[in-house]
DSSP file (Angstrom, degrees, kcal/mol; ACC not computed):
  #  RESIDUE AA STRUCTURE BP1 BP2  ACC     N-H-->O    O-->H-N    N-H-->O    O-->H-N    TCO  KAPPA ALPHA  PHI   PSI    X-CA   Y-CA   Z-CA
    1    1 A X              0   0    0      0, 0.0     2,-0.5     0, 0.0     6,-0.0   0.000 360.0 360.0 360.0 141.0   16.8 -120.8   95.9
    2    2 A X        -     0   0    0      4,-0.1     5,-0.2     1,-0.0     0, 0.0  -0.509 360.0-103.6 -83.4 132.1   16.4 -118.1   93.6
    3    3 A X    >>  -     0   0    0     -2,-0.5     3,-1.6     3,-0.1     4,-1.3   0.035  35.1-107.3 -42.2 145.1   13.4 -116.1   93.3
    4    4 A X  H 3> S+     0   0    0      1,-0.3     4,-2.8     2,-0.2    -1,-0.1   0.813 115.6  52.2 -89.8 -28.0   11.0 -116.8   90.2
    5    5 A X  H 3> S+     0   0    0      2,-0.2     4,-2.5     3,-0.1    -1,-0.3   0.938 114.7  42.7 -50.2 -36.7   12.0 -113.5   88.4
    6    6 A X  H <> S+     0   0    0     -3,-1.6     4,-1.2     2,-0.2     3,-0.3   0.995 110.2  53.0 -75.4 -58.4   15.3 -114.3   88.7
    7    7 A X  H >X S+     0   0    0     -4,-1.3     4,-3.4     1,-0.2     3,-0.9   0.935 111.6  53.2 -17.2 -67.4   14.7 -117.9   87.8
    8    8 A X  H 3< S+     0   0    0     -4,-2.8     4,-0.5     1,-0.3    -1,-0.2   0.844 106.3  43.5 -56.6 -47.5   13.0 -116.4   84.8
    9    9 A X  H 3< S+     0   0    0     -4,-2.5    -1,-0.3    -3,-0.3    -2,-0.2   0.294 113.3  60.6 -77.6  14.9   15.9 -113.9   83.2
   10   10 A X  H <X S+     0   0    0     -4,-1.2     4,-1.6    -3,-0.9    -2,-0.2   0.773 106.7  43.6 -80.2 -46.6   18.3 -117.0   84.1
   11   11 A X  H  X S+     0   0    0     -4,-3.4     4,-2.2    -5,-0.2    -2,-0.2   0.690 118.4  42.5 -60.1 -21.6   16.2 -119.2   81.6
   12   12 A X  H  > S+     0   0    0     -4,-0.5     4,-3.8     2,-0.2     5,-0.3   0.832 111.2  53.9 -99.4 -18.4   16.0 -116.6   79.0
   13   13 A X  H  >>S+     0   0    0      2,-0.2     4,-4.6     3,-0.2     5,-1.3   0.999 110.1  47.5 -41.6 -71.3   19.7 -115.7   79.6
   14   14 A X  H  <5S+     0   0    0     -4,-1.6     6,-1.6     1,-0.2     4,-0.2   0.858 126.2  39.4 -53.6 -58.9   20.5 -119.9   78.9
   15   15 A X  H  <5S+     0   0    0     -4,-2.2    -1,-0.2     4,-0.2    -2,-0.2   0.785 122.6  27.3 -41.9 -59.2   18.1 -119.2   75.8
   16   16 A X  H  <5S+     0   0    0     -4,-3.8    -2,-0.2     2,-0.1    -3,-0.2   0.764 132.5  26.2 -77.7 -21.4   18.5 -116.5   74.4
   17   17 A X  T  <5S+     0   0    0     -4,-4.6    -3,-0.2    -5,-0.3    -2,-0.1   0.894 127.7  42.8-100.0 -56.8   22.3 -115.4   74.9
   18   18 A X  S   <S-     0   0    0     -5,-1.3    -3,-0.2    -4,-0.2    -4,-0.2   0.737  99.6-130.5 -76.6 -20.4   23.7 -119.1   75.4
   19   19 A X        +     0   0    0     -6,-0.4    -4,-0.2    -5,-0.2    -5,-0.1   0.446  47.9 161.5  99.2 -22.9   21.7 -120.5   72.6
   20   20 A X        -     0   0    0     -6,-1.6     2,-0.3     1,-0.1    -1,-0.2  -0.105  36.8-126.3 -58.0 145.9   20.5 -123.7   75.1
   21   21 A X    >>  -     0   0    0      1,-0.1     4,-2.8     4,-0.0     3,-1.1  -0.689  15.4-113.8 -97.5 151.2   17.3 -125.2   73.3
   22   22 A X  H 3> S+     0   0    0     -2,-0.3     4,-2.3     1,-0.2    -2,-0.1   0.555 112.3  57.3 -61.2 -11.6   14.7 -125.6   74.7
   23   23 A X  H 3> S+     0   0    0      2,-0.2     4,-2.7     3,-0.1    -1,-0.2   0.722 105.5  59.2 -76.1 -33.3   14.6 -129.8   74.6
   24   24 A X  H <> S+     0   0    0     -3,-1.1     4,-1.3     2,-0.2    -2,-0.2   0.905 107.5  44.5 -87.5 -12.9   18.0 -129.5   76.6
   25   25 A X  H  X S+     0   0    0     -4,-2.8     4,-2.7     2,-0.2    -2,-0.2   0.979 107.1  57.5 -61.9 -61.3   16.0 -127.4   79.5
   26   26 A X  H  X S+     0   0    0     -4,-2.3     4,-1.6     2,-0.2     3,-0.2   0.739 108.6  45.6 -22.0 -65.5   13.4 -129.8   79.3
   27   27 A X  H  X S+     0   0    0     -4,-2.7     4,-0.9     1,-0.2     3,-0.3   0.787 115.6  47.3 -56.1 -87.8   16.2 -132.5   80.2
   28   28 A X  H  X S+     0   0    0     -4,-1.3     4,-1.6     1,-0.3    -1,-0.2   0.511 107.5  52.9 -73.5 -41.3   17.7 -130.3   83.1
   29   29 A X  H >< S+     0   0    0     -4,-2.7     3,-0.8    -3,-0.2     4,-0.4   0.889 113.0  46.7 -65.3 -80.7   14.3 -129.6   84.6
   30   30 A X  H >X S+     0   0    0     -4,-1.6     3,-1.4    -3,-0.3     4,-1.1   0.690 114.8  46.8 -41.7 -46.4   13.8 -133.7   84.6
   31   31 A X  H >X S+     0   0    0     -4,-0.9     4,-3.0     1,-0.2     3,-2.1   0.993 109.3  54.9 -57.0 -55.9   17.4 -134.1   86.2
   32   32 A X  H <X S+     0   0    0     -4,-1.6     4,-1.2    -3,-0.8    -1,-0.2   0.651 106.4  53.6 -38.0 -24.3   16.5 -131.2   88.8
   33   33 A X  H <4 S+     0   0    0     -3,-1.4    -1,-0.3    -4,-0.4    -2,-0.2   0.729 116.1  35.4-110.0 -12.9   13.5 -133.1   89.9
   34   34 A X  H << S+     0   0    0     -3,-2.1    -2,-0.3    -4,-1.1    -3,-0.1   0.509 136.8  20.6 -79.7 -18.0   15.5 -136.3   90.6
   35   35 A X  H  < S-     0   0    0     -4,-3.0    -3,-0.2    -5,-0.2    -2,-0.2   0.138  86.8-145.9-140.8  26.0   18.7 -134.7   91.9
   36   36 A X     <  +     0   0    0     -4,-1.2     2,-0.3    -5,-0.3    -3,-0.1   0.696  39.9 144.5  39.2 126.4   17.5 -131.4   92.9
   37   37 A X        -     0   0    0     -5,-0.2     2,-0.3     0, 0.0    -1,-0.1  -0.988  58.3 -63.5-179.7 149.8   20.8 -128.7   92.1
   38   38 A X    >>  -     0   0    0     -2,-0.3     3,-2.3     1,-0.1     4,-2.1  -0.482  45.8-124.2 -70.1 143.7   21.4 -125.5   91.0
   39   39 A X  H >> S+     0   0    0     -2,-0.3     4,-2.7     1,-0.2     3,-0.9   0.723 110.1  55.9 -41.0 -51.1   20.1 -125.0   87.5
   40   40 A X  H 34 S+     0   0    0      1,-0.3     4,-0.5     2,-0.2    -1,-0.2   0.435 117.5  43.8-125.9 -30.0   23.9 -123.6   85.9
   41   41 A X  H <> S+     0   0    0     -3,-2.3     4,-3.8     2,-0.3    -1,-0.3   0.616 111.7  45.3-103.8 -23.7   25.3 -127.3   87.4
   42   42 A X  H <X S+     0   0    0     -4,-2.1     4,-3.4    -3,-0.9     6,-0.5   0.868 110.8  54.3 -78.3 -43.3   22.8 -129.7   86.4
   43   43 A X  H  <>S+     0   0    0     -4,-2.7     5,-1.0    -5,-0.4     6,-0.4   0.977 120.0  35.7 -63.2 -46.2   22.7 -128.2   83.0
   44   44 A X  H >45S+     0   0    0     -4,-0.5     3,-0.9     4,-0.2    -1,-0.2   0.852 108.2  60.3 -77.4 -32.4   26.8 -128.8   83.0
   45   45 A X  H 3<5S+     0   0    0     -4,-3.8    -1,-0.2     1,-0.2    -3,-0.1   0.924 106.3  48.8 -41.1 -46.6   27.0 -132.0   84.8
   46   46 A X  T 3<5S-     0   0    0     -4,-3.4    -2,-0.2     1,-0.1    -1,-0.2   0.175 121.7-103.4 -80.2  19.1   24.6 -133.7   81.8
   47   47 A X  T < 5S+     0   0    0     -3,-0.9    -3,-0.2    -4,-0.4    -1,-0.1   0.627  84.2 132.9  86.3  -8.6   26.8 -132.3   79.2
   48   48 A X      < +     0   0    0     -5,-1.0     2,-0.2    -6,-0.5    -4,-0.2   0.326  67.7  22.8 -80.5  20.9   24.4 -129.6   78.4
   49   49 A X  S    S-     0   0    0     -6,-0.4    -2,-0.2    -5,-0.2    -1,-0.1  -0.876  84.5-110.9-172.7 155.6   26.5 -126.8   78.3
   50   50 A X        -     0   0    0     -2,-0.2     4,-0.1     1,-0.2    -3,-0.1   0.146  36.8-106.8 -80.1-154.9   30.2 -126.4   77.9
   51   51 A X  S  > S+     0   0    0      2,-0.1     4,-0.9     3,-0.1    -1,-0.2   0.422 119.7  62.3 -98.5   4.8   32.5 -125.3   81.0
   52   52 A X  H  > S+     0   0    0      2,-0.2     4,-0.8     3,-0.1     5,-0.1   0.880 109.3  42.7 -59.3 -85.0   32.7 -121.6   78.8
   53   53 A X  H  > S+     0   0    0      2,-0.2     4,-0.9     1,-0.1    -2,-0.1   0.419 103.9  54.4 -25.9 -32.0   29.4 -121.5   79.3
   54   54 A X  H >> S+     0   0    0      2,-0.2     3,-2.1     1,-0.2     4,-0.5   0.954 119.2  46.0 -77.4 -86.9   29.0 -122.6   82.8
   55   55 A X  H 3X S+     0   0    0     -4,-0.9     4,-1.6     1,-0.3    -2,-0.2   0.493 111.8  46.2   4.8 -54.8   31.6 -119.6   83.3
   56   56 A X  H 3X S+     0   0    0     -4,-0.8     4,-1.2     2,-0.2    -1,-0.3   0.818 108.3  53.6 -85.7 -43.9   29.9 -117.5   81.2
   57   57 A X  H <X S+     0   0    0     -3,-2.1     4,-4.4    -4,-0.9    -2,-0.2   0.836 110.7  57.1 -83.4 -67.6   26.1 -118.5   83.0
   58   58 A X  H  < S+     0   0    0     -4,-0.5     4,-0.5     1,-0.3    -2,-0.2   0.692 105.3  47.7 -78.6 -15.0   28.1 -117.4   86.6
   59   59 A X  H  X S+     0   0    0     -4,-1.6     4,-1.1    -5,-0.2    -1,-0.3   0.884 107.7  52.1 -20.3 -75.4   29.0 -114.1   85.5
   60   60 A X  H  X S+     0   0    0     -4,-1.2     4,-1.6     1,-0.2    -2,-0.2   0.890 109.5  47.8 -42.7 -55.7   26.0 -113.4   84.4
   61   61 A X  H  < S+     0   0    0     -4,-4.4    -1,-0.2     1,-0.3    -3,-0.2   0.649 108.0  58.1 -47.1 -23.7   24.4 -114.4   87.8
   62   62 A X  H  4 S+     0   0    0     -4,-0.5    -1,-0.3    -3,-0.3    -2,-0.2   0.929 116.9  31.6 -85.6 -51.5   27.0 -112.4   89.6
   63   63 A X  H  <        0   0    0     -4,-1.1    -2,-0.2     1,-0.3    -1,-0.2   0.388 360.0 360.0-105.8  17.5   26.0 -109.0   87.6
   64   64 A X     <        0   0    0     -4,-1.6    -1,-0.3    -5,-0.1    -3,-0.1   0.341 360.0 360.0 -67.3 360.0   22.2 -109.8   87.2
């Protein structure tokens, strides 16, 4: 699991860069706490970010 700084410029990443609002994290934390997942996959399984994005998300992660 990733550490909670990192956790933290990965949520402001999804926010600020990607645009994600803040109701569709809400949703993605609730899924995460019934199906427990990396954040980047829950948020793309439920349709809350496109598969650019998901792309775009694992990039980031790579050079963060």
């Amino acid at each position: 699991m990733m550490q909670s700084a990192s956790y933290s410029k990965l949520v402001r990443f999804l926010q600020e860069d990607l645009h994600i609002s803040s109701s569709s994290m809400a949703i993605a934390f609730k899924y995460i706490e019934q199906d427990p997942g990396p954040l980047p996959m829950i948020l793309w399984r439920y349709g809350l970010v496109t598969l650019e994005q998901l792309d775009r998300i694992y990039d980031w992660m790579e050079t963060a």
